[in-house]
C-alpha positions in Angstrom: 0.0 0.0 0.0 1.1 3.3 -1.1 1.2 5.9 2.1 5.0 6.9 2.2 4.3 10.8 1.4 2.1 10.8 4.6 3.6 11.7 7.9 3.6 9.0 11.0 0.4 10.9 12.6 -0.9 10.5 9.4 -0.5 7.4 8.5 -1.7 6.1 12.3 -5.0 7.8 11.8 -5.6 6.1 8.3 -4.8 3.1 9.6 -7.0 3.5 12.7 -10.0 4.2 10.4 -8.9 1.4 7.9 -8.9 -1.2 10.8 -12.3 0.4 12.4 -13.8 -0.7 8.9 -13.7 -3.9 9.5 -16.9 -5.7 10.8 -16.2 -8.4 13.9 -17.1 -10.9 11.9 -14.4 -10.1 8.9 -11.5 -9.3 11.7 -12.1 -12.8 13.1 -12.0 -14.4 10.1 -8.4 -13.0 9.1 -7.1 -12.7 12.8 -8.0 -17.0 12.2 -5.4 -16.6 8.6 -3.2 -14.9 10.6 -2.5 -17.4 13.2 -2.5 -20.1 11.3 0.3 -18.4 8.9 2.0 -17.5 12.6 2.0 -20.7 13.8 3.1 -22.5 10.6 5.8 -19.7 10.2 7.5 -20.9 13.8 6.9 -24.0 12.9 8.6 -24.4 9.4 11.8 -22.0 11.7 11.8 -24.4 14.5 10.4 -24.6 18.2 12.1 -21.6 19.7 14.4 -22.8 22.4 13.4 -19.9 24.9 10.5 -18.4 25.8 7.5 -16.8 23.2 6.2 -13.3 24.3 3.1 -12.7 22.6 0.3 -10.0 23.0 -3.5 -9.7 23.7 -5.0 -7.7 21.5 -6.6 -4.3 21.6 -9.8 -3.7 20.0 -9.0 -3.9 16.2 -6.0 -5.5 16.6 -5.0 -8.9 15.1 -6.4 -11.1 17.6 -3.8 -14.2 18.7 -5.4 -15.1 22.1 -6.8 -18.8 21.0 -3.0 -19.6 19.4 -1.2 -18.0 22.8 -3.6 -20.3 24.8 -3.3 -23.5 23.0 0.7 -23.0 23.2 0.7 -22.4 26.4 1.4 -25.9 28.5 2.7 -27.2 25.9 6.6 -27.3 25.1 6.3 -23.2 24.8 6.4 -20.9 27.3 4.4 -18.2 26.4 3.9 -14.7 28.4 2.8 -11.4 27.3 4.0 -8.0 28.2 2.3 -5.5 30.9 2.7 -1.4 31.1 4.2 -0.6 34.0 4.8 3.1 34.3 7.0 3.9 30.9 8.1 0.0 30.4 7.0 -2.8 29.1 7.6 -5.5 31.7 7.2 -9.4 30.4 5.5 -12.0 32.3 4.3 -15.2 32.4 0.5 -15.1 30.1 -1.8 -15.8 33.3 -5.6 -17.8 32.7 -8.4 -16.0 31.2 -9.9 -15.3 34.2 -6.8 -13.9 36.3 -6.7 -10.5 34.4 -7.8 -7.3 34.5 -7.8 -3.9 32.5 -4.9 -1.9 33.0 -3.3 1.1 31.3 -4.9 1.9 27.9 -7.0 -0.7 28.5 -4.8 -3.4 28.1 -5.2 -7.0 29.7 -2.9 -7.8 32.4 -2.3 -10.4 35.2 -4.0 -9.4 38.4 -1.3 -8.3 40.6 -1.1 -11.7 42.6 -0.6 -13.4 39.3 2.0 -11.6 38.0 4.8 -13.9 37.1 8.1 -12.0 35.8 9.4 -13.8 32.7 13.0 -13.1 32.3 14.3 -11.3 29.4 17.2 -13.8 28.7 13.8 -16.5 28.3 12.8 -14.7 25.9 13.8 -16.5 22.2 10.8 -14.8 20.0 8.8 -11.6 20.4 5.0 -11.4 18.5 4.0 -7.6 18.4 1.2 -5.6 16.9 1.5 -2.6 15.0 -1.0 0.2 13.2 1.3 -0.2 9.8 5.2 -2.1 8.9 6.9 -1.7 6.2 8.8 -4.3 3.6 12.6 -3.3 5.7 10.2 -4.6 9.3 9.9 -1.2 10.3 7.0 -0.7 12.6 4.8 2.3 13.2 3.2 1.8 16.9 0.7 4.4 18.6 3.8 6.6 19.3 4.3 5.6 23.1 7.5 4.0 21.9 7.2 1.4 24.6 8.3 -1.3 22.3 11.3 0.8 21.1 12.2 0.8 25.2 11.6 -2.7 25.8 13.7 -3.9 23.0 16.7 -2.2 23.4 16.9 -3.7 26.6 18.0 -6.7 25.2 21.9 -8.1 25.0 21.0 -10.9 22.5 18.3 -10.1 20.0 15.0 -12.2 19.9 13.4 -13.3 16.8 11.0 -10.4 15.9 7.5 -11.1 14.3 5.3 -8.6 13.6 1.4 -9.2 13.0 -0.7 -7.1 10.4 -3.5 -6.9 8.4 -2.3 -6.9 4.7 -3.8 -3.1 4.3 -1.4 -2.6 6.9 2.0 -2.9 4.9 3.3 0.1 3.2 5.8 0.8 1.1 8.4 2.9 3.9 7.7 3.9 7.2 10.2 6.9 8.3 12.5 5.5 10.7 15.1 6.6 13.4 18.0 5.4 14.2 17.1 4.0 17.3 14.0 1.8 15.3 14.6 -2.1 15.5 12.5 -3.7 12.4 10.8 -7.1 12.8 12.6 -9.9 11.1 9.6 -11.8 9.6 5.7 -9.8 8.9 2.8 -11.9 9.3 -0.3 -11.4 7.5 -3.5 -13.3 7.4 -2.1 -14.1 3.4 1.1 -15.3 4.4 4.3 -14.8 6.1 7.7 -13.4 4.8 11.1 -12.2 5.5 11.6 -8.7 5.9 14.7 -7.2 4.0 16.6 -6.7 7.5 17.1 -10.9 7.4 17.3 -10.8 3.2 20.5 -8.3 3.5 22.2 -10.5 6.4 
């Protein structure tokens, strides 16, 4: 999709409106793709070895909730991260029914099942994203809470981002301080970005 000439605000306010077009119904349907393409992605890369962080979606978001849950007892450990003042803080991803709403809405543990997941666990990291681009550069909601988290890391996970396909656009503006994904995932398919193509 064609949006380079706009500006990030821009471009976060089309996708918004692109993304509140969608009927439930339609959003389930390709947040289903999606995880299937997700799953069969980490699957054809091999089991990670560490831990998976994953996230619950926000309305509109690609919803992964029903693949987090059926990893989770299995041979993955699976948490999610939680706001906590300006970080993102991972943890283990608690029951349905041991959350609450937090900051900006977002589901988290209730605070006596908060289990801190260790960021050398962490092997692979599945994040939303209003819009990426071909590179894996990622346009978030501008909190840059993401940017935070991963540069907090000595060894760099595996990055996945999730989109709808409307949401890939030719360039996203980056700065220097932008980590792109390593593989987008779409509920079409799944690819490399060019960050692993130039390795």
């Amino acid at each position: 999709m064609a949006m380079s000439m706009q500006t990030k605000d821009q471009l976060r306010e089309t996708m918004k409106k692109l993304r509140a077009a969608l009927s439930a119904t339609e959003r389930d349907k390709l947040s289903t793709a999606a995880c299937h393409n997700l799953a069969e992605l980490l699957d054809k890369l091999g089991q990670p070895k560490r831990a998976i962080l994953g996230y619950l979606a926000l309305p509109g978001e690609l919803n992964i909730d029903q693949l987090l849950y059926s990893w989770k007892g299995t041979n993955y450990t699976v948490g999610i991260p939680v706001v906590s003042g300006s970080e993102l803080i991972p943890c283990l991803l608690p029951a349905p029914d041991e959350m609450r709403r937090g900051r900006f809405n977002l589901r988290e543990p209730l605070p006596e099942k908060v289990v801190a997941l260790p960021l050398a666990e962490i092997g692979c990291i599945i994040m939303p994203g209003l819009a990426f681009d071909r590179r894996g550069y990622r346009l978030g909601y501008g909190k840059g809470y993401y940017d935070r988290f991963l540069s907090r890391f000595t060894i760099q996970p595996l990055l996945v981002g999730m989109a709808f396909d409307f949401q890939l656009c030719d360039h996203i503006p980056a700065d220097a301080h932008d980590i792109p994904v390593d593989y987008l995932v779409t509920p079409s398919g799944s690819f490399q970005t060019s960050k692993l193509n130039a390795k």
